[in-house]
TORNUBA-308213 format. One line per 8 residues: number of its first residue (from 1); for each residue x, y, z of C-alpha. Coordinates in nm, 3 decimals, always signed. Each point is the difference from the previous one (the first is absolute). Example, Ala and Ser with C-alpha at 12.3 -4.5 7.8 and 13.67 -1.06 7.14 Angstrom:
<nodes>
1 = +1.230 -0.450 +0.780 | +0.137 +0.344 -0.066
</nodes>
This chain:
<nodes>
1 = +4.942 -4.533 +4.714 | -0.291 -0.004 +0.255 | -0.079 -0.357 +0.138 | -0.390 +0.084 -0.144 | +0.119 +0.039 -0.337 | +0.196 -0.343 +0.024 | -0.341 -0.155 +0.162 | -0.182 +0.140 -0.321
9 = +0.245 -0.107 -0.246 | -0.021 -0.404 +0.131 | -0.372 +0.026 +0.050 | -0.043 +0.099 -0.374 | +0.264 -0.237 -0.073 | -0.188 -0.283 +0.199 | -0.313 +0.089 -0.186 | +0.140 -0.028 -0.341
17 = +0.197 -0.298 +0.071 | -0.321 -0.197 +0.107 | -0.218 +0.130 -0.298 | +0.274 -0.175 -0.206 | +0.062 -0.284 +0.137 | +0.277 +0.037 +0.210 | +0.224 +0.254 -0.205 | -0.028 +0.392 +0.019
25 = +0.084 +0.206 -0.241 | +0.244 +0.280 +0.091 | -0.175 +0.248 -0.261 | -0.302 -0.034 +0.062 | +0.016 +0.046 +0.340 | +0.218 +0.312 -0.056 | -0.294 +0.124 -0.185 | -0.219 -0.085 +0.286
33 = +0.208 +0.157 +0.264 | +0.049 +0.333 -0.234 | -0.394 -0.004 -0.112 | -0.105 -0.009 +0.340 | +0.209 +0.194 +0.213 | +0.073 +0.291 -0.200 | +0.207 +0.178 +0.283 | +0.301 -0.240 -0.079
41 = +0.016 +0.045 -0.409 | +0.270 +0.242 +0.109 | +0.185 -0.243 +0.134 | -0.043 -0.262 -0.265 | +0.366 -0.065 -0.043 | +0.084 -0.056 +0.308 | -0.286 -0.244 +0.082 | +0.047 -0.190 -0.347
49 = +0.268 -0.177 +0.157 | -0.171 -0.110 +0.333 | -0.322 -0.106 -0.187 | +0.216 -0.243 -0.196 | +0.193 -0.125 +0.327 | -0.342 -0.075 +0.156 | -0.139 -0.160 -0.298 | +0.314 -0.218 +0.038
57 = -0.042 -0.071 +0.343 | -0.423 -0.093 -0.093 | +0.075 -0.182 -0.280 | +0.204 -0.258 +0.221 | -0.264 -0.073 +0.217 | -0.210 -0.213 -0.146 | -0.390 +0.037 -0.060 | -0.092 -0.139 +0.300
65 = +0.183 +0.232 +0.177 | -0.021 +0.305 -0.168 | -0.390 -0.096 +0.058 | -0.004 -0.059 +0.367 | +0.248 +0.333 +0.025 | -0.275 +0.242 -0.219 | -0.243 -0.125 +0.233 | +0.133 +0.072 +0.278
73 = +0.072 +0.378 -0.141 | -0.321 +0.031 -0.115 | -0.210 -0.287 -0.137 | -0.236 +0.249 -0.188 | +0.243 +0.032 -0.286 | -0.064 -0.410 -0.052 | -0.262 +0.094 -0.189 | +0.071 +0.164 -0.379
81 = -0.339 +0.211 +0.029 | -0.150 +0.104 +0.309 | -0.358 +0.022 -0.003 | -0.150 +0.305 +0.203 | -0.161 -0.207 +0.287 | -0.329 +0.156 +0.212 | +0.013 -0.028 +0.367 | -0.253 +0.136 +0.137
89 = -0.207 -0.179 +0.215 | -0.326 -0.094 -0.075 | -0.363 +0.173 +0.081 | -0.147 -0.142 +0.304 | -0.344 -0.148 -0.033 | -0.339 +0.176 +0.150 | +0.132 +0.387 +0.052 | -0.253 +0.211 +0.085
97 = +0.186 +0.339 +0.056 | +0.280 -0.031 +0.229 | +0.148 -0.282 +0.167 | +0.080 -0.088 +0.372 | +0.286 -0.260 +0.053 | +0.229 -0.079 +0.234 | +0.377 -0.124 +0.129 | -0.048 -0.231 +0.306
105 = +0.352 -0.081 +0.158 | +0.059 -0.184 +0.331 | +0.254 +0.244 +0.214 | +0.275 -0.231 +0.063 | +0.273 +0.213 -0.169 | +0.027 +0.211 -0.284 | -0.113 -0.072 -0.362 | +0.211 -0.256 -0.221
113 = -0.001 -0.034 -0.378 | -0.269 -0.216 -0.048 | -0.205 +0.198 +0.217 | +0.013 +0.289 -0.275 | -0.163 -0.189 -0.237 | -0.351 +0.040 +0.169 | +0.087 +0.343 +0.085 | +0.094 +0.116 -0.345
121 = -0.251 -0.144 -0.167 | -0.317 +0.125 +0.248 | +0.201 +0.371 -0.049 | -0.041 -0.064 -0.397 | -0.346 -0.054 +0.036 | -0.128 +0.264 +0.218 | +0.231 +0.212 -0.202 | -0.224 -0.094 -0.301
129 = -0.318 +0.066 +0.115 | +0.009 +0.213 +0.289 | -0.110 -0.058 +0.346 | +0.151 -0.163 +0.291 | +0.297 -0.205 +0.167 | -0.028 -0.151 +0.304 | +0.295 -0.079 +0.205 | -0.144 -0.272 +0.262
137 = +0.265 -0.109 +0.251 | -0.139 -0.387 +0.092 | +0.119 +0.015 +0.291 | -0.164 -0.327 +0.195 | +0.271 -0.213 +0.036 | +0.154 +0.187 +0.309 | +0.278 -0.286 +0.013 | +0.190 +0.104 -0.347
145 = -0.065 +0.397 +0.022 | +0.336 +0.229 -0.018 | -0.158 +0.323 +0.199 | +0.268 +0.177 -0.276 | -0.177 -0.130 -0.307 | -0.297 +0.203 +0.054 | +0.231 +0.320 -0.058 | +0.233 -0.158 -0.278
153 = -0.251 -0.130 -0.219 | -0.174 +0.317 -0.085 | +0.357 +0.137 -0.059 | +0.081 -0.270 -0.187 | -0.336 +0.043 -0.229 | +0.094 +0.378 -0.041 | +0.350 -0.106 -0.129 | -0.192 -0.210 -0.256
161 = -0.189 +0.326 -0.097 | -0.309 -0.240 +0.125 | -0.322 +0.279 +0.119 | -0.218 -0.113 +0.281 | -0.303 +0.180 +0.041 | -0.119 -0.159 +0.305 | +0.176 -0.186 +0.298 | -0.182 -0.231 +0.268
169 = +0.162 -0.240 +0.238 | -0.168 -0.361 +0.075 | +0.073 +0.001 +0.346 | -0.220 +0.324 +0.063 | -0.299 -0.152 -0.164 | -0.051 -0.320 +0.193 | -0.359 +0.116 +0.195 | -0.113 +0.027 -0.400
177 = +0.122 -0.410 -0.060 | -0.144 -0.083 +0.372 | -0.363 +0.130 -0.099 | +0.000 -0.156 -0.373 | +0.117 -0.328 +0.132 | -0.327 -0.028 +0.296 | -0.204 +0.133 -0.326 | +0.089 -0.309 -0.188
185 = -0.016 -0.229 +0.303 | -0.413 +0.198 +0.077 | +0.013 -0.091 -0.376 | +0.060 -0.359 +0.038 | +0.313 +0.026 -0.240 | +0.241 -0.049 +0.284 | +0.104 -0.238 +0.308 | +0.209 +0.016 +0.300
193 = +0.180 -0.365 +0.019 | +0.216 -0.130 +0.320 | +0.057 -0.294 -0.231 | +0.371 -0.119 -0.019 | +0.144 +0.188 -0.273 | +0.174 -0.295 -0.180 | -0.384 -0.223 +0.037 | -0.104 +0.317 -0.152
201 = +0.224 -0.020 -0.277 | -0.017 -0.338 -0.066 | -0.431 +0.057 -0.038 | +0.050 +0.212 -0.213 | +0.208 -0.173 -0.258 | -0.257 -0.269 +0.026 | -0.278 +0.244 -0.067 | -0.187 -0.093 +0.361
209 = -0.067 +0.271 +0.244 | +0.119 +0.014 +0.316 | -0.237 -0.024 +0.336 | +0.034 +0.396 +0.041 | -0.131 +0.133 -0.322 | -0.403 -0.097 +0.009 | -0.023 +0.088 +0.377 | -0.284 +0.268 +0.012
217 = +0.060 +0.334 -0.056 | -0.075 +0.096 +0.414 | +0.254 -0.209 +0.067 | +0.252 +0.127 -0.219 | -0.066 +0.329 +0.086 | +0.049 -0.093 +0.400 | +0.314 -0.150 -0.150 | +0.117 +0.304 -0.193
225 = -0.043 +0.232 +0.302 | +0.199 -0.253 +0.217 | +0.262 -0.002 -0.311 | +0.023 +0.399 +0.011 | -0.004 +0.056 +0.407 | +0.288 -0.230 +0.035 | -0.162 -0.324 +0.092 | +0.185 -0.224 -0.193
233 = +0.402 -0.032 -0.038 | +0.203 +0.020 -0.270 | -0.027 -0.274 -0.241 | -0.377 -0.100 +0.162 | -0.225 +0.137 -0.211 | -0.022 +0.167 -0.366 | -0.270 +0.150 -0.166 | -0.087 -0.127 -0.317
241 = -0.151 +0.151 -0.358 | -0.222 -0.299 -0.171 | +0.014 -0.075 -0.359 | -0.103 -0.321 -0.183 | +0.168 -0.277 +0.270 | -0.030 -0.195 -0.392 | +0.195 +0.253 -0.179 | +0.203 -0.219 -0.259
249 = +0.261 +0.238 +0.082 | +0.141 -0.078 +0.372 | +0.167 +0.347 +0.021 | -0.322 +0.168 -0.037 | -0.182 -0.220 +0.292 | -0.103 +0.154 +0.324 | +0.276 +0.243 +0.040 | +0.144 +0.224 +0.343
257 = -0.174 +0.321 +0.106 | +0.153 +0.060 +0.309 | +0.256 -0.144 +0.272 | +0.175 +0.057 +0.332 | +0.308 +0.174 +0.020 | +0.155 +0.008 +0.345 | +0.286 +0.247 -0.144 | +0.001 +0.374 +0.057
265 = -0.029 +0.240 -0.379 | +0.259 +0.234 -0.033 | -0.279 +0.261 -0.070 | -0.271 -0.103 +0.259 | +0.181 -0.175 +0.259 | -0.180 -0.277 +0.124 | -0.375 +0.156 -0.009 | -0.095 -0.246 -0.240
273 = -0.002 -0.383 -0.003 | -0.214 -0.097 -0.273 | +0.157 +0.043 -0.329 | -0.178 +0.007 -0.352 | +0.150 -0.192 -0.237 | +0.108 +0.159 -0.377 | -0.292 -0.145 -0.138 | -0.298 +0.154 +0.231
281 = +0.182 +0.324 +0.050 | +0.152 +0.063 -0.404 | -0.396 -0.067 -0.112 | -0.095 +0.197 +0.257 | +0.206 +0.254 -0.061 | -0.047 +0.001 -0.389 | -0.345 +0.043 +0.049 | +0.027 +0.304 +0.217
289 = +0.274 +0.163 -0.179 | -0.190 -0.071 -0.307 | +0.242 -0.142 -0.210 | -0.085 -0.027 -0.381 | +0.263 -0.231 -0.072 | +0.264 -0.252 +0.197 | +0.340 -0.090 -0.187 | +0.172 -0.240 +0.121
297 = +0.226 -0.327 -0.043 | -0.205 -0.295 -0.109 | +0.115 -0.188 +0.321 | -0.276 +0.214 +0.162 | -0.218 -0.158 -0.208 | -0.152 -0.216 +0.221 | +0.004 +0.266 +0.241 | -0.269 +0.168 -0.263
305 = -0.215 -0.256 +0.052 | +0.001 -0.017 +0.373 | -0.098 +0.392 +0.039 | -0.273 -0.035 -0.307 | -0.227 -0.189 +0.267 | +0.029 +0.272 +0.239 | -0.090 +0.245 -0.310 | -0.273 -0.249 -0.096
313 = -0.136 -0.008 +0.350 | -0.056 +0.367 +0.099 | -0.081 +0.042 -0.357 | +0.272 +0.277 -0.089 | +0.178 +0.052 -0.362 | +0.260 -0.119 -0.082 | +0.323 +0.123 -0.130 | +0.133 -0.144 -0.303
321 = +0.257 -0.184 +0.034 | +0.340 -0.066 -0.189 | +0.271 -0.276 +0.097 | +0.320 +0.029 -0.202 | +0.265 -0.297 +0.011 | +0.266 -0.033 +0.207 | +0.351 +0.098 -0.005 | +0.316 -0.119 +0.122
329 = +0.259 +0.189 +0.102 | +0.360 -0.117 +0.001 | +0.314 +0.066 +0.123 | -0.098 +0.222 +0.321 | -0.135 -0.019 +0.335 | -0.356 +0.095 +0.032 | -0.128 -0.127 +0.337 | -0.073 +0.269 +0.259
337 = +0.092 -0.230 +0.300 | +0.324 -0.107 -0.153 | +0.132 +0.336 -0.086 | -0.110 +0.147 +0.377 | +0.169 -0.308 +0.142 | +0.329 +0.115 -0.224 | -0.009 +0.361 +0.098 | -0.005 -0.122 +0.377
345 = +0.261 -0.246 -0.011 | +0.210 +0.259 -0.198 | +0.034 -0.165 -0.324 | -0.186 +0.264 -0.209 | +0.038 +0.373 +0.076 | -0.382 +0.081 -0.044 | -0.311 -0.055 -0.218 | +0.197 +0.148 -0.215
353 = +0.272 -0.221 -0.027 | +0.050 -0.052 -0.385 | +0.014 -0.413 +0.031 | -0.376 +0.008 +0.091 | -0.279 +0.080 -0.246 | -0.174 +0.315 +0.160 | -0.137 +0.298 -0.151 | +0.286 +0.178 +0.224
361 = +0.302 -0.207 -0.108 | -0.153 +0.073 -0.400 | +0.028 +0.366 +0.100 | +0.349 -0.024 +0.148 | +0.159 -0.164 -0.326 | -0.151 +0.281 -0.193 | -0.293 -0.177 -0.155 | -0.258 +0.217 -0.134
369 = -0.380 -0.019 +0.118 | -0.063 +0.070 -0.366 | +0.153 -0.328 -0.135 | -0.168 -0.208 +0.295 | -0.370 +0.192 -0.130 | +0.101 -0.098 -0.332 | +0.106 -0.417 +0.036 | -0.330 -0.042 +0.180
377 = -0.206 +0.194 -0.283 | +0.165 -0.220 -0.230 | -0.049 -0.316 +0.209 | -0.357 +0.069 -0.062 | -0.289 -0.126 +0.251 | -0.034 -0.335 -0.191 | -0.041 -0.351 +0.164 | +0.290 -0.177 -0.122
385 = +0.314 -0.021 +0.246 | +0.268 +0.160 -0.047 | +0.368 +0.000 +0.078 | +0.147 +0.362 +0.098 | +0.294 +0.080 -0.186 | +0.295 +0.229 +0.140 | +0.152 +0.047 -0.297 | -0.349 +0.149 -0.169
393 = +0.015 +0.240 +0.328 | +0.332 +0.137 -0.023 | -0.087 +0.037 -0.364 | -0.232 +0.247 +0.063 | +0.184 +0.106 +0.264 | +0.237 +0.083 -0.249 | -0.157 +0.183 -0.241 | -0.117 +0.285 +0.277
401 = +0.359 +0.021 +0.166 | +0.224 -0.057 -0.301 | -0.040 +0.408 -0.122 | +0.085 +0.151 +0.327 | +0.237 -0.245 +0.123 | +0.333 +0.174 -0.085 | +0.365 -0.209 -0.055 | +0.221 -0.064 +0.254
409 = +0.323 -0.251 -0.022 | +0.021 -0.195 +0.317 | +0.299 -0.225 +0.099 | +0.014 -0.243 +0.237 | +0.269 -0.168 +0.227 | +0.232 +0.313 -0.170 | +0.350 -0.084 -0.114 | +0.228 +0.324 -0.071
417 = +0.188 +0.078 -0.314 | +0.224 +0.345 -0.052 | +0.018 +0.041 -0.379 | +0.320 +0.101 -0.133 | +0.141 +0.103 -0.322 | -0.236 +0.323 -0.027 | -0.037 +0.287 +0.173 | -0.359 +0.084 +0.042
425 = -0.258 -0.239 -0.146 | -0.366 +0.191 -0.051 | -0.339 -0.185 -0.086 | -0.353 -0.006 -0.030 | -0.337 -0.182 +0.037 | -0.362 +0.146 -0.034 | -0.186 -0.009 +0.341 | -0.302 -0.174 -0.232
433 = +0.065 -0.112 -0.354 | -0.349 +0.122 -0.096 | +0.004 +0.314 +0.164 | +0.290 +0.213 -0.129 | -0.183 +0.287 +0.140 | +0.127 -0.131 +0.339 | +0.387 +0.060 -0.020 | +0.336 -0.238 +0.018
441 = +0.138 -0.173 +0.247 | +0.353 +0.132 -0.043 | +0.365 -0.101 +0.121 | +0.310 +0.134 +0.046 | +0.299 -0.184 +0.140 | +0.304 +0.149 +0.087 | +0.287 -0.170 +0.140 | +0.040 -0.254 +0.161
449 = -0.322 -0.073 -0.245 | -0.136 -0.251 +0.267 | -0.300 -0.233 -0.124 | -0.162 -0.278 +0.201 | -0.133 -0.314 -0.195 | -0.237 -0.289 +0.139 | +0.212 -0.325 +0.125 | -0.170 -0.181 -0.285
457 = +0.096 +0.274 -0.260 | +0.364 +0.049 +0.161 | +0.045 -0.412 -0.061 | -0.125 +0.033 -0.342 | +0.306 +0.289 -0.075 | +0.255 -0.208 +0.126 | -0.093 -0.304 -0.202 | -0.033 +0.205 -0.311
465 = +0.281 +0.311 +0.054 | -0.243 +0.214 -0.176 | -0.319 +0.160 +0.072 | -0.256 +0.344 -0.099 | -0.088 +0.181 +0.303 | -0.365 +0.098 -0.079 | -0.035 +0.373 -0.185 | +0.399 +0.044 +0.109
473 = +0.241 -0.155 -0.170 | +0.197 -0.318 -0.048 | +0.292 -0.126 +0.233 | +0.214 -0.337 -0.053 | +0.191 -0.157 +0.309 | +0.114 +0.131 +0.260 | -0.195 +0.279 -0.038 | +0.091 +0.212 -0.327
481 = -0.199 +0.242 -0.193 | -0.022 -0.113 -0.381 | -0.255 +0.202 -0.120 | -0.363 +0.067 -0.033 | -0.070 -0.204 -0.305 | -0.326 -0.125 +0.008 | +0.065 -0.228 -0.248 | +0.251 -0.265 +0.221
489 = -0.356 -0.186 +0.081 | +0.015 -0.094 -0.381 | +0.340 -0.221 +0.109 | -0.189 -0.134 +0.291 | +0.107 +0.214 +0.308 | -0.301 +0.013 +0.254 | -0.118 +0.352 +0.099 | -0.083 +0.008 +0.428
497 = -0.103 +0.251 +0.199 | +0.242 +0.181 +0.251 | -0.025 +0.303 +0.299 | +0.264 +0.280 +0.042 | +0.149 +0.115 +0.324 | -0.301 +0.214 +0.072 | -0.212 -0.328 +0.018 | -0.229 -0.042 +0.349
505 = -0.099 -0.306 +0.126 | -0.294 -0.205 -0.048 | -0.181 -0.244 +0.126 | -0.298 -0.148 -0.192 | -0.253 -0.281 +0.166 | -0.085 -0.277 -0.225 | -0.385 -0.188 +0.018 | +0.213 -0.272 +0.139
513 = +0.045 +0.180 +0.313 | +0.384 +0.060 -0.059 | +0.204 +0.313 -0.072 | +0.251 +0.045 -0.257 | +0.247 +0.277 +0.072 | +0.227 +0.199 -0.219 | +0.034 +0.388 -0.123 | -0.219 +0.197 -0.203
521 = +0.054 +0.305 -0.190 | -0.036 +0.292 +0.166 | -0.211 +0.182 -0.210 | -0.296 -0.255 +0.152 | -0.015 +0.255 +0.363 | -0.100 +0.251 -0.183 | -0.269 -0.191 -0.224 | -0.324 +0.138 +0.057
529 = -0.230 -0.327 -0.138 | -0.087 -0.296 +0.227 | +0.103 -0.218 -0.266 | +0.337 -0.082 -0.159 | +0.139 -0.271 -0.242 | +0.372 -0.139 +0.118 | +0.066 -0.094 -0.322 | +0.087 -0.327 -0.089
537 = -0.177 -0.115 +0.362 | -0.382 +0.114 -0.001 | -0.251 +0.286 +0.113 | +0.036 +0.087 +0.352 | -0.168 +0.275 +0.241 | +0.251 +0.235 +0.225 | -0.135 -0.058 +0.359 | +0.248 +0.252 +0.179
545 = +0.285 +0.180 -0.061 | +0.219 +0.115 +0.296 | +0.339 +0.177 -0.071 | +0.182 -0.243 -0.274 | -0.172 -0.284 +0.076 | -0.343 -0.101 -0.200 | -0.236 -0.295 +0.087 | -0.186 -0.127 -0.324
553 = -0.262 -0.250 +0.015 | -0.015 -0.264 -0.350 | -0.303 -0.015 -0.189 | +0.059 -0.189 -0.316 | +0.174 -0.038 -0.319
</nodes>
């Protein structure tokens, strides 16, 4: 019996047993098993037996286990009637033809999960309604840039099926930001201050201006050309944007334009000194890219209100804007600087090492770009915060991988049995339950009949002299053949899963980091999919195959 028909058995099982309050009905969950899977009515007798073993083994449980276990399966079939739920996103406001939008990351590695979120959902869009994405690299904080990140990124967007239309770099537009800012200084919407930045700061928050910002605008302008010639050092001097010094909201006082960097840019060396600040160069920028609409987190809220003066001042539209909530992300390393501090003290093997969160490591495990497009879609671009959920990921993870992802049994820490009392034993197992079309997985042992089991699955023969090797046959201490009965998991015998002599070994890396090495059938080197299910352990991608040895990489349950 293939482990997926055993895994659809207890999940129906589950199901009914929580509908009625803790006890399942063998019957009707026969009738499930045969209405929906019609391949197996041929086979009805022999899985009578093992649907009323697992009903057995669910009805024990408890309802507050059998809950927390269909959950875990698949917390979908919690609910009796599933209603048929829209996802889409919805329309943006104020489209006028086409749209122009854009995906702004800092280079200091490549992307991470939460960075797809703004990249899906600006590819949705422009998908829509036509028009443009614009890949802007800000690129002005020349302390935190990975020179690499400004070739993984794109690659990491194409894995996401993400479609830039246009691509422009921060760092090569800095002459633009210079001439804006001494426009808004000629303006009178700017100042140069040599005040110390914490006075400054402490002004500020109680709304007074500081000696700097009502000097006239001759003198400013003297200041400014001091500022960009190299007159003052860093730290010295800023230039400011004004706003309302009374702004009930502190975060949206005076705010940063420009400052000294004594630190040479990947890109441009050390040709520049004066550095714009996100807010003067993204409104900058938005304007002259002519972006229609800005998505972003609502942390940038206040970020919004900042570049809306510089909008207000030269008298430019504005985009509209949308802030959705925030999400947190558990379980996984996300930070650039940590994970390049990792990969050079050797304790991660890349970007793509699978303990960190990175579009790369996603790939690696075998998760789809499809089922990261779809959680965000879902997620929606609403305000509330949210917590990202794993689980919901690998769900739709596993809806895309589960019909190519043929079976493979996969032992680990092998023990080795010869069976006796028989002289060739010969078995089956379909390659995919629901593809028939795809062939067996067949066996034939001849003498000295050699099987390997797990060390958890050897201990549990020895305690209980009997046990069903999976689509085999049945052995009972020390290793005799007693049949292929199906119907010895009625009396309680467990089935496990087992390798011949042919077996190769295996190793498959965990999202822990660790590896768990055993033998795998052989019939895996010659699989031809990405994806496989070691049944009984979870869906894993082949990562290389080199004589009889195969390196799998876990993705989930």
């Amino acid at each position: 019996m293939s482990d997926s028909v055993e895994e659809t058995i207890r999940k129906f099982a589950l199901q009914n047993a929580v509908f009625y309050k803790g006890t399942a009905n063998p019957k009707a969950v026969v009738g499930k098993i045969l209405g929906g899977c019609p391949e197996l009515r041929p086979r009805a007798a022999e899985i009578t037996p093992l649907i009323e073993q697992i009903v057995q083994e669910v009805n024990a449980m408890g309802l507050e286990a059998q809950t927390k276990a269909l959950a875990e399966i698949d917390s979908g079939m919690l609910v009796k009637e599933k209603k048929e739920r829209r996802n889409d996103l919805p329309d943006l406001d104020s489209v006028d033809g086409g749209v122009t939008m854009r995906i702004a990351p800092g280079p200091s590695g490549p992307l991470h999960i939460g960075h797809t979120r703004v990249s899906i959902l600006n590819d949705e869009y422009v998908k829509r309604y036509g028009g443009d994405l614009v890949l802007r690299f800000e690129d002005t904080n020349p302390e935190k840039i990975d020179p690499d990140a400004y070739d993984m990124i794109p690659e990491d967007l194409d894995w996401l099926g993400v479609k830039c239309t246009k691509r422009f770099i921060q760092s090569e537009r800095f002459e633009l930001y210079y001439g804006y800012t001494r426009k808004l200084l000629e303006m009178g919407h700017a100042y140069v201050c040599t005040c110390d930045a914490d006075h400054w700061r402490e002004l500020k928050e109680k709304k007074q201006a500081c000696p700097c910002r009502d000097l006239p605008i001759e003198e400013q302008l003297e200041r400014y050309d001091r500022f960009m010639s190299g007159g003052y050092a860093e730290g010295e001097a800023i230039v400011v944007v004004k706003t309302d010094i009374a702004h009930p909201n502190p975060a949206v006082r005076d705010f940063v334009a420009l400052r000294l960097v004594d630190h040479p840019h990947p890109l441009t060396g050390s040709k520049y000194v004066a550095y714009p600040m996100m807010n003067l160069s993204v409104a900058i920028d938005d304007h002259e890219m002519g972006m229609t609409h800005v998505m972003r987190g609502k942390d940038h809220l206040n970020n919004t209100f900042r570049q809306e003066y510089i909008f207000d001042y030269f008298g430019w539209k504005k985009p509209v804007y949308y802030h959705y909530g925030l999400v947190n992300i558990p379980d996984t390393v996300l930070k650039t600087s940590l994970i390049k501090q990792s990969i050079k003290a050797g304790e991660y093997s890349g970007w793509d090492d699978v303990r960190t969160g990175t579009v790369r490591a996603m790939e690696r495990r075998g998760i789809r770009p499809e089922a990261i497009r779809k959680y965000w879609v879902e997620s929606g671009i609403k305000s509330v915060d949210i917590q990202f959920s794993w689980d919901n990921l690998f769900g739709m993870n596993r809806d895309i991988i589960d019909p190519e992802s043929n079976r493979f049994f996969f032992v680990r820490n092998p023990v080795r049995y010869d069976i006796g009392g028989i002289d060739v034993i010969e078995g089956a197992a379909p390659k995919h339950p629901d593809h028939p079309e795809r062939g067996m997985r067949e066996y034939r042992l001849e003498a000295p009949r050699t099987v390997y089991l797990s060390d958890t699955d050897s201990a549990l023969f020895e305690e209980a002299g009997k046990i069903r090797l999976k689509d085999l046959c049945n052995i009972e201490k020390p290793a005799n053949y007693i049949g292929n009965d199906v119907a010895l998991l009625k009396t309680g015998v467990r089935a496990v899963q087992w390798v011949g002599a042919d077996a190769v070994d295996a190793e498959l890396l965990m999202p822990d980091g660790t590896v768990e090495k055993g033998l795998v059938e052989k019939a895996l080197l010659s699989e031809g999919n990405e994806m496989v299910q070691l049944e009984r352990t979870g869906f894993a991608r082949i990562e290389s195959k080199s004589g009889n040895r195969v390196s799998l990489v876990y993705a989930h349950k």
